[in-house]
C-alpha positions as CSV (number, residue, x, y, z in Angstrom):
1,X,0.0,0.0,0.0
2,X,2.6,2.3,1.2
3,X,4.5,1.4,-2.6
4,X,1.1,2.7,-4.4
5,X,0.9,6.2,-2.6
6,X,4.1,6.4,-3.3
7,X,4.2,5.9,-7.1
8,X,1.2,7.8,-7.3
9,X,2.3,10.7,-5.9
10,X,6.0,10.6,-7.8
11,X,4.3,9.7,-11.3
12,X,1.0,11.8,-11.4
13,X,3.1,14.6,-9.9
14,X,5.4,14.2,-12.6
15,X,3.0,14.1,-15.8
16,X,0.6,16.8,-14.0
17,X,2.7,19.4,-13.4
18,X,5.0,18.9,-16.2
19,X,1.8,19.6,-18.1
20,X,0.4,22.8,-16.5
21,X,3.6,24.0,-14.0
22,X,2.1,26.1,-12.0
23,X,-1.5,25.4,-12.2
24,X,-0.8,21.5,-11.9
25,X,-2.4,21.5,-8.3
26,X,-5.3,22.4,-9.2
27,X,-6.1,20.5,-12.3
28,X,-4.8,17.7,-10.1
29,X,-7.0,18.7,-7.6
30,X,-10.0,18.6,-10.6
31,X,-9.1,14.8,-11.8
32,X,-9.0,13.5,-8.2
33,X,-12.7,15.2,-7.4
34,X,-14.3,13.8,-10.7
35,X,-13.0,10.4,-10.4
36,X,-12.8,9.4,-6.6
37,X,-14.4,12.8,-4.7
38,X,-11.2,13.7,-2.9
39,X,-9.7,16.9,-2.8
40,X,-5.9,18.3,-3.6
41,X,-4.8,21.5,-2.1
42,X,-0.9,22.7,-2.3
43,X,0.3,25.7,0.7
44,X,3.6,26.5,-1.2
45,X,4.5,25.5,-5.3
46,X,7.6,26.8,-6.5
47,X,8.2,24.6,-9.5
48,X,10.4,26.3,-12.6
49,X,10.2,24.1,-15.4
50,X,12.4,26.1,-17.2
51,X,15.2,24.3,-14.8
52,X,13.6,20.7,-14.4
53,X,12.1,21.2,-11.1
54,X,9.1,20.1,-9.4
55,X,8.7,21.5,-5.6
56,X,5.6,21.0,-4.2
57,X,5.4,21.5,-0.4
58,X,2.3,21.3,2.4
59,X,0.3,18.9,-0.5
60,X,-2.9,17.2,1.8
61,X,-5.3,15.2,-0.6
62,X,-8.6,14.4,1.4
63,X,-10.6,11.6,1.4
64,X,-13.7,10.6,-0.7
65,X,-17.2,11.6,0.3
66,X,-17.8,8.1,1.4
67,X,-15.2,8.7,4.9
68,X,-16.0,10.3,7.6
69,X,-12.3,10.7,7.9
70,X,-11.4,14.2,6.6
71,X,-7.9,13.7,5.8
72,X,-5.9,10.9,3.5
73,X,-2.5,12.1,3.1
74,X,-0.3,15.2,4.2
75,X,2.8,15.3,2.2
76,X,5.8,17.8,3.6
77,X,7.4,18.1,0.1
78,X,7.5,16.3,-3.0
79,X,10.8,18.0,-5.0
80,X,11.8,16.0,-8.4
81,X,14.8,16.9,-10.8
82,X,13.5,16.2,-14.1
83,X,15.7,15.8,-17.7
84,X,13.3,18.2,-19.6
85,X,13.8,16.8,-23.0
86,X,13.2,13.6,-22.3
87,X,9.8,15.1,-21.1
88,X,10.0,17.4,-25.0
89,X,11.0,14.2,-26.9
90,X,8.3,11.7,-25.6
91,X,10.1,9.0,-24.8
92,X,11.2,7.5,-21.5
93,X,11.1,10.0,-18.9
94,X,13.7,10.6,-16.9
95,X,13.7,12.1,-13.3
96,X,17.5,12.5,-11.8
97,X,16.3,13.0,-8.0
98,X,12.8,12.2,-6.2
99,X,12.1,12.7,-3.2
100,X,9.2,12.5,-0.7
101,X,8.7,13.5,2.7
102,X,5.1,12.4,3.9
103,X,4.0,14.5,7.0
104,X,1.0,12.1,8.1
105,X,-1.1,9.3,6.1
106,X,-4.0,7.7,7.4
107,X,-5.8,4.3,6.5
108,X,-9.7,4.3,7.1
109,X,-11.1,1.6,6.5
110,X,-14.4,-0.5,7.1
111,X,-14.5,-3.5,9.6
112,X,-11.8,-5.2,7.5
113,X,-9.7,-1.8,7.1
114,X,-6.6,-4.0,5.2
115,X,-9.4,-4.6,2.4
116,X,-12.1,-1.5,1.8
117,X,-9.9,1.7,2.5
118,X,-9.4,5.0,1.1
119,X,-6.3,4.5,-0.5
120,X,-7.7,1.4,-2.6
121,X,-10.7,3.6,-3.2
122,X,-8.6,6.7,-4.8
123,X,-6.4,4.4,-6.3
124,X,-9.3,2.7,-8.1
125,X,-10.7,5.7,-9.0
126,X,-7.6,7.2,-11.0
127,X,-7.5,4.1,-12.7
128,X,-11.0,4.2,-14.1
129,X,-11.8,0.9,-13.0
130,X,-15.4,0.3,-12.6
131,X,-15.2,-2.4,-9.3
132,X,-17.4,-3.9,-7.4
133,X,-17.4,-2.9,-3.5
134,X,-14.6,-4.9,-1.7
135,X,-15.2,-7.2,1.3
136,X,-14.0,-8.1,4.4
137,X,-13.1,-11.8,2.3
138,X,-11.0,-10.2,-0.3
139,X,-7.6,-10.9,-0.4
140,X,-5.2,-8.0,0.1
141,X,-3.8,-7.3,-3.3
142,X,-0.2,-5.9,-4.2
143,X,0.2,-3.1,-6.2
144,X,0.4,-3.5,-10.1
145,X,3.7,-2.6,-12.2
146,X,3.2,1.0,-13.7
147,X,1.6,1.2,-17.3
148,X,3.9,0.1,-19.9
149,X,2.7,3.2,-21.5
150,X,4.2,5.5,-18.8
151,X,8.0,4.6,-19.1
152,X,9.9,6.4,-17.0
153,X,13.9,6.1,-14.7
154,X,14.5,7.4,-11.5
155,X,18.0,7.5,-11.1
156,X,17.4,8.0,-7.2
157,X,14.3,8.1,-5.0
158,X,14.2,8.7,-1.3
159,X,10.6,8.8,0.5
160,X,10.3,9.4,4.3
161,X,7.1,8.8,6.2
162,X,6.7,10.2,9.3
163,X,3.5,9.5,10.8
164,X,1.0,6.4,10.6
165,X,-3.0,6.3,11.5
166,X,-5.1,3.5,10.6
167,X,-8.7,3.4,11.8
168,X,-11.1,0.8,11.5
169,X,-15.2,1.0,11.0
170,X,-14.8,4.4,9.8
171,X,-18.6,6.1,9.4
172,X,-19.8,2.8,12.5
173,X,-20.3,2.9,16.4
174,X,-17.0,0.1,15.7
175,X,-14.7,3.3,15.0
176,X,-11.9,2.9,16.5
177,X,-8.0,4.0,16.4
178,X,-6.1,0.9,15.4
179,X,-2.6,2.7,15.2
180,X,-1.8,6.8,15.7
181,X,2.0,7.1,16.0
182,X,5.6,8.2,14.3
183,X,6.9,5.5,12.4
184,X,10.0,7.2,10.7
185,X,10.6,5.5,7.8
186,X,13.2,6.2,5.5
187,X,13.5,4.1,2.1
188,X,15.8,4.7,-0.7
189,X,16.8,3.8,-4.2
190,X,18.5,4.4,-7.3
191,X,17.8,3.8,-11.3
192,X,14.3,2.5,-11.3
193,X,12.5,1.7,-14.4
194,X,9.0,0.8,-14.8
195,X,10.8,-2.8,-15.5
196,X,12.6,-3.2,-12.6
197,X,10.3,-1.3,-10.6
198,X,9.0,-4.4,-8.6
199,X,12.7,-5.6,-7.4
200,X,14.1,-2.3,-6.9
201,X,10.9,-0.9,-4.6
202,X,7.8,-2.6,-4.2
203,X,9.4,-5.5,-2.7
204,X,12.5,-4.1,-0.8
205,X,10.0,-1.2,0.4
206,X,7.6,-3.7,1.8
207,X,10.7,-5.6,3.7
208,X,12.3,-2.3,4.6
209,X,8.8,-1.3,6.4
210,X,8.6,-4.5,8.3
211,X,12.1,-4.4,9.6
212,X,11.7,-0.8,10.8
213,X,8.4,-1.7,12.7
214,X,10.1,-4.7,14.1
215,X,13.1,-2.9,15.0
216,X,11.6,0.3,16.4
217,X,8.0,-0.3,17.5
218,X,7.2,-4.0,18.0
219,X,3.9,-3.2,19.6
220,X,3.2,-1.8,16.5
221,X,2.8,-5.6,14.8
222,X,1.0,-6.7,18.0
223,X,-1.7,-4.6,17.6
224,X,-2.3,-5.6,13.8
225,X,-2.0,-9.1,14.9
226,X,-4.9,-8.2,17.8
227,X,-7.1,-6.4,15.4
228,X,-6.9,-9.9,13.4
229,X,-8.0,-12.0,16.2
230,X,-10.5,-9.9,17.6
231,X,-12.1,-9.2,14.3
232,X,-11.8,-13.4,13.9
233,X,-13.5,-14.1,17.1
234,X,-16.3,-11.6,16.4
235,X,-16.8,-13.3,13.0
236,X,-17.0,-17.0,14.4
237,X,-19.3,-15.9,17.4
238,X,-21.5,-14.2,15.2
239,X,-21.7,-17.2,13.0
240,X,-22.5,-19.8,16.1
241,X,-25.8,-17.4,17.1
């Protein structure tokens, strides 16, 4: 999950405000409204294209209509070094430096928040896809490769998280905080293509992220694991009646 946001914000960034410099947030802002109901709002841009640089900073994208949860992601700064003909010429672009520094994100979900949350919901929407509502039985599924169509190489990426919330039964009387704390995560790599993309982040972020919880806040895999068996329990009791 944390892999999506993360190539969602680098690459729409990218084609958005290569497109539009300045005014980028808010036709941003327009796409995310139309297809998925969130907002985009940006405190600070100070992008020159005539250089190859992207500088976003204080980005917050709110959730859909259908979360009572205001807020989805707050992003410190998204800055990205772009090769500007590579953008000119059409073919594969090229981005020398990315990085992200996310303030906060927060994962609201239904009673199975791993499975029907707002990031699978806005992530949906900006791919057009017309799905059925998840539930609670659906398997959790890993983030695709990027579009062929969107070839791109990041010679080096750096993303930093700072701060986690997840909360489960969103919009229920079963609200409830399942995690609210700094995580400090730090992952880094260098000359990604949309072929290697897999090997070279989703899968080394996803180990990366597990280490640091294990390393830094155990507690913080003992109260997934709760949240499972609590949830499990509820389900079987519910069955017997």
């Amino acid at each position: 999950m944390l892999c999506g946001i993360t190539l969602f914000i680098v690459v729409v960034g990218v084609l958005g405000v290569w497109a539009t410099g300045r005014f980028a947030p808010k036709l941003l802002d327009s796409t995310l409204a139309s297809k998925t109901g969130a907002h985009l709002a940006v405190e600070a841009n100070d992008t020159n294209l005539f250089r190859g640089r992207i500088d976003l900073q204080g980005l917050v994208i709110t959730n859909p209509s259908r979360w009572q949860e205001a807020e989805f992601l707050r992003v410190k700064r998204l800055m990205l070094d772009v090769d500007t003909l590579s953008f000119l010429e059409g073919g594969s672009r090229i981005i020398h430096d990315a990085e992200l520094e996310i303030d906060r994100l927060v994962i609201v979900g239904k009673a199975n928040f791993l499975t029907d949350n707002n990031a699978k919901d806005i992530g949906n929407g900006l791919k057009g896809a017309d799905k059925p509502a998840m539930t609670d039985t659906e398997p959790v599924v890993r983030p695709a490769r990027p579009p062929a169509g969107h070839s791109f190489q990041i010679h080096h990426l750096r993303v930093r998280v700072n701060r986690i919330t997840i909360i489960a039964g969103d919009g229920t009387p079963q609200r409830h905080v399942v995690i609210d704390r700094e995580f400090n995560y730090v992952f880094e790599a260098h000359d990604i293509t949309d072929r290697n993309f897999d090997d070279k982040v989703s899968s080394p972020m996803g180990k990366l992220a597990l280490q640091t919880a294990v390393e830094q806040q155990p507690e913080l895999l003992m109260d997934l694991a709760r949240e499972r068996l609590r949830k499990s329990v509820t389900e079987k009791l519910l069955g017997e009646k």
